[in-house]
N, C-alpha and C positions, 0 to 999 in steps of 0.2 A: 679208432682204427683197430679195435681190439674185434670186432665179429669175424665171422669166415665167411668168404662168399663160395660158391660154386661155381666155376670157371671150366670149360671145355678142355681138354690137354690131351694134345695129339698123342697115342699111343708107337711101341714101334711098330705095331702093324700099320700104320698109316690110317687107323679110324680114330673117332673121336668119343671121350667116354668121360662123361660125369665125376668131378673126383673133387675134394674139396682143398683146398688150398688156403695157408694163409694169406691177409691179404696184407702186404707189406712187412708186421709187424718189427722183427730187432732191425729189420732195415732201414724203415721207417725212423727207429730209435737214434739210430749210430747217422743215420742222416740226419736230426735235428741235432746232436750232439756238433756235428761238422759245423750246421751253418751259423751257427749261437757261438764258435770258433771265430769263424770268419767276420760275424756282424761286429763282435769284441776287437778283433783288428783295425776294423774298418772306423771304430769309436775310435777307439786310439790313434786313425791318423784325423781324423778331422776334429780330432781336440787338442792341438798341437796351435799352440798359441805364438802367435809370430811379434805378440807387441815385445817390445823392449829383449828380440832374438840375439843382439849381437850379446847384450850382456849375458844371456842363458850361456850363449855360446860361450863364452870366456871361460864360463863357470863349469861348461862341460867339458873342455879338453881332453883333461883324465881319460873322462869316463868316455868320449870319442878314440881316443888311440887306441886303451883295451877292448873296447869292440873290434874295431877295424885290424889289431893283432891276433884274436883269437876270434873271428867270427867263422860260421861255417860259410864256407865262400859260394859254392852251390846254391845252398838258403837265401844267400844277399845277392846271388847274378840273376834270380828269378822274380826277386821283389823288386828291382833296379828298374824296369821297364815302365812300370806300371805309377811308381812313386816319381819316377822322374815325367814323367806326363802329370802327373797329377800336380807337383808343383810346379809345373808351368803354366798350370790352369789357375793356380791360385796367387801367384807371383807376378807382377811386370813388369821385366827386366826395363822399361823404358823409365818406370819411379826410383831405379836405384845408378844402374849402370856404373857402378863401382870399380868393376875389373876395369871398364876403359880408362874409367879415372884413375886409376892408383899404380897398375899395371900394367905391363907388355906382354902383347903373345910373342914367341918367336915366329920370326921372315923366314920362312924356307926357301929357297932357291925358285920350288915351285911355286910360294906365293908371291916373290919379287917378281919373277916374269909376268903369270898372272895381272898384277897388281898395277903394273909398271902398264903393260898394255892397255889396262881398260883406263890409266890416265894418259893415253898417250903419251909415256915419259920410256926414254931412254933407264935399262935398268941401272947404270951407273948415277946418271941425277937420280933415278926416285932414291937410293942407297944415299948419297950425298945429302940429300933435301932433307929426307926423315929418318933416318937410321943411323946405329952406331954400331959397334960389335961390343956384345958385354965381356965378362970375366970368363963365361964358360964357351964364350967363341958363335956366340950367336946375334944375327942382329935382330934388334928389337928400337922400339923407339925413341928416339932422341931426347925427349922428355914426356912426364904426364902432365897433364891428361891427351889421351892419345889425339895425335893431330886431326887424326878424320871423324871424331866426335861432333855432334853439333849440339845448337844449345839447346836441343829437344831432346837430347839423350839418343837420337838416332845417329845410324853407323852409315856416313858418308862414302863407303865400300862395301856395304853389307853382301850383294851378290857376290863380292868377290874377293871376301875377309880370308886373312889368313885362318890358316886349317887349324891354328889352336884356338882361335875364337870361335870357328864354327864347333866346335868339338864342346868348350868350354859349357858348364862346370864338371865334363865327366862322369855324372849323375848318371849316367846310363852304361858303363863301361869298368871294366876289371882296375880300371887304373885306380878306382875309389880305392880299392884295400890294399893294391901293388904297391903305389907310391901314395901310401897315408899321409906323411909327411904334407905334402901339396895337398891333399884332403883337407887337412887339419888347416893348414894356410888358406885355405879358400874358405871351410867353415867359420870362418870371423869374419870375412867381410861378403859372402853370398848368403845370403838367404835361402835361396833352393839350396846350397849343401846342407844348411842347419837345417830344413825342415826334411831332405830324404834323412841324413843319421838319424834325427830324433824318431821318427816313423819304423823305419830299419830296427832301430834296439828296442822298440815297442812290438814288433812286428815279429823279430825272427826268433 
């Protein structure tokens, strides 16, 4: 890309006149510098090893929290989209299903009515049947593994899961660095959170 070519270039009189031009060159330059940028990010997520995850996780905490406390938040709400898609192309939440087994979403009012309707249950039984109110005044379920689990790992209310399950693991949402804490709690037992942080501090 180092020659000149000769290219036409409208003058401002509006004729056209012979002039030589380079062709590309430092743009050319600061353009391979870019994409040799990009393809080294792109190594670095898909060399992100998921055998034996939970234990990495354990081992990352630390080094998960000072990210997540001093990350530039900007940098991490624009790689969220794209990493959070990406592990759900490489992840099946139906081989682990963890959160249903270990945890509770919270029942919002609007997911009890919801919830309540699509079982035909009066909102008072479906609360009596499956729910309790925890310590912070929210109901959630009676015990785990969650009742509407099946033994396929599928969600016996999925169309019409409560709004923390639909939302869950937050991989795509400000709540990752807002409320780290929960971040950190979910990166030991989700696997999409340990593969977007580890992507994220390789990435940003």
């Amino acid at each position: 890309m180092d020659n000149r070519e000769t290219a036409p270039v409208r003058t401002g009189t509006g004729g056209l006149k012979g002039r030589n031009i380079p062709a590309m060159g430092n743009a050319y330059r600061k353009m391979t510098v870019v994409i040799r940028f990009i393809l080294k990010n792109i190594n670095n997520m898909s060399d992100i090893n998921l055998e034996n995850w939970q234990a990495k996780s354990d081992e990352h905490q630390k080094k998960y929290k000072q990210f997540l406390e001093k990350a530039n938040k900007n940098k991490v709400l624009k790689q969220l989209p794209g990493l959070h898609e990406e592990a759900f192309e490489k992840i099946n939440c139906l081989n682990c299903a963890a959160c249903c087994k270990t945890y509770s979403p919270r029942f919002k009012p609007p997911d009890i009515k919801r919830i309540s309707k699509h079982l035909k249950m009066r909102e008072t039984d479906f609360i009596e049947t499956y729910l309790r109110m925890d310590e912070e005044g929210d109901y959630v379920v009676q015990r785990t593994p969650c009742p509407f689990l099946g033994d396929d790992n599928y969600c016996g209310i999925y169309d019409v899961r409560p709004s923390d399950c639909e939302r869950f693991p937050y991989t795509d949402e400000d709540v990752l660095f807002k409320k780290y804490n929960i971040t950190l709690k979910n990166s030991t037992f989700c696997p999409i959170v340990f593969y977007v942080l580890e992507n994220l501090i390789a990435a940003v």
